[in-house]
C-alpha positions as CSV (number, residue, x, y, z in Angstrom):
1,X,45.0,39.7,13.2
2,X,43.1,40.7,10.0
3,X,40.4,39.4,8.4
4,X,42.3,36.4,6.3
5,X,43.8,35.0,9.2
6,X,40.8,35.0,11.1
7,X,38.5,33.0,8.5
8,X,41.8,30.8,8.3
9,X,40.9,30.8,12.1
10,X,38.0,29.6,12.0
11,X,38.3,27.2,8.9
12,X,40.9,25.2,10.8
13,X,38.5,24.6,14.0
14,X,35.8,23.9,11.6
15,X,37.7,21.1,10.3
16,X,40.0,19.9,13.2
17,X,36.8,18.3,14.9
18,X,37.2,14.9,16.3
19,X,38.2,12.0,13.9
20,X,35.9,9.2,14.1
21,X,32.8,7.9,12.4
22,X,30.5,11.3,10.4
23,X,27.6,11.7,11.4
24,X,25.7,12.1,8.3
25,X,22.6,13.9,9.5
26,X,25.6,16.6,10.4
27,X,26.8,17.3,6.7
28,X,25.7,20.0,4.6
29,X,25.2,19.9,0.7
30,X,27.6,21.8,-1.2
31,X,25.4,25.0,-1.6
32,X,24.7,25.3,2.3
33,X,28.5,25.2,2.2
34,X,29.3,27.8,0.2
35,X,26.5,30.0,1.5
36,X,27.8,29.6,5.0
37,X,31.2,30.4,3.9
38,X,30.5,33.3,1.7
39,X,28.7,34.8,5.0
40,X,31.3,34.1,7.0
41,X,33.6,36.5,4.6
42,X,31.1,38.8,4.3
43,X,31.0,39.2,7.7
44,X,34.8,39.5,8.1
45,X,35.0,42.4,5.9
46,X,32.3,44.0,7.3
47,X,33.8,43.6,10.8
48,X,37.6,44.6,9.5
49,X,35.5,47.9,7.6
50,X,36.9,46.7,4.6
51,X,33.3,46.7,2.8
């Protein structure tokens, strides 16, 4: 499995949660987003040596 198809992985149990009402107190501005999910690459490609 390389490192696409893992964060594609983890992206689709991220948002296959239960459907119902949000919880707002659960969601994340659009910064801690894309922080979290720039990590989460970073990681990868450390972990698949490819950085």
């Amino acid at each position: 499995m390389n490192a696409e198809e893992k964060l594609n992985n983890i992206e689709n149990q991220k948002t296959a949660g239960p459907k119902g009402k949000a919880d707002s107190s659960s969601q994340k501005t659009k910064t801690e987003i894309s922080n979290s999910f720039l990590q989460r690459i970073i990681s990868l490609l450390k972990k698949e040596e490819l950085i």
